[in-house]
C-alpha positions in Angstrom: 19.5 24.8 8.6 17.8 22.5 6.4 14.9 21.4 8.8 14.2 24.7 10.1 10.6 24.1 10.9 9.6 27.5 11.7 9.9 28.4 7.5 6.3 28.4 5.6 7.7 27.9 2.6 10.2 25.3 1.0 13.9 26.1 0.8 13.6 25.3 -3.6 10.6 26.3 -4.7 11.3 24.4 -7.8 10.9 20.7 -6.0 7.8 19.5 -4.6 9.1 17.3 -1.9 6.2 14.8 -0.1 8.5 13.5 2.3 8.6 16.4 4.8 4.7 16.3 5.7 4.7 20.5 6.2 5.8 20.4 2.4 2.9 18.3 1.6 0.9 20.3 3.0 2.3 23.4 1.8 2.0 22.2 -1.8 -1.6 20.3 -1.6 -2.9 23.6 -0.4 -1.2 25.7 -3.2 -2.5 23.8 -6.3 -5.8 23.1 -4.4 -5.4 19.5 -4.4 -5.6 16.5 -1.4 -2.1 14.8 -1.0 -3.0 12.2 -2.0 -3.4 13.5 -5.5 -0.4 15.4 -5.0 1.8 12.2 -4.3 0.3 10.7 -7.1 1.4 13.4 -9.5 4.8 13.7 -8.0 4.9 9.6 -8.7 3.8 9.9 -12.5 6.1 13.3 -13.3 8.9 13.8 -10.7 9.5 16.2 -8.5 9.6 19.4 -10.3 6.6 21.9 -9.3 6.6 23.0 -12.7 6.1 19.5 -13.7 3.8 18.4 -11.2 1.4 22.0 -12.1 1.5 21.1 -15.8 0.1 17.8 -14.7 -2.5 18.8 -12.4 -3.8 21.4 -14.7 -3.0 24.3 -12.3 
């Protein structure tokens, strides 16, 4: 069940993951930001949301 594609939302909330291009959209549009930024903030911090919120100042 882990590519259930009908799900809005990502099965751990507490990992941004940019490899699954619903997820990247999912997360660019909650911290208002263009994926692009998004992978670069998962590049310089990791994959935690926390993490990658802290970074983009959300």
């Amino acid at each position: 069940m882990s590519d259930d594609l009908s799900k809005k939302r990502p099965q751990d909330a507490t990992k941004v993951n940019v490899n699954e291009s619903w997820e990247l959209e999912y997360w660019s549009k909650k911290f208002g930001v263009t994926k692009d930024q998004l992978k670069n903030a998962v590049r310089a911090v990791g994959v935690s949301a926390a993490a990658v919120q802290k970074y983009l100042g959300k």
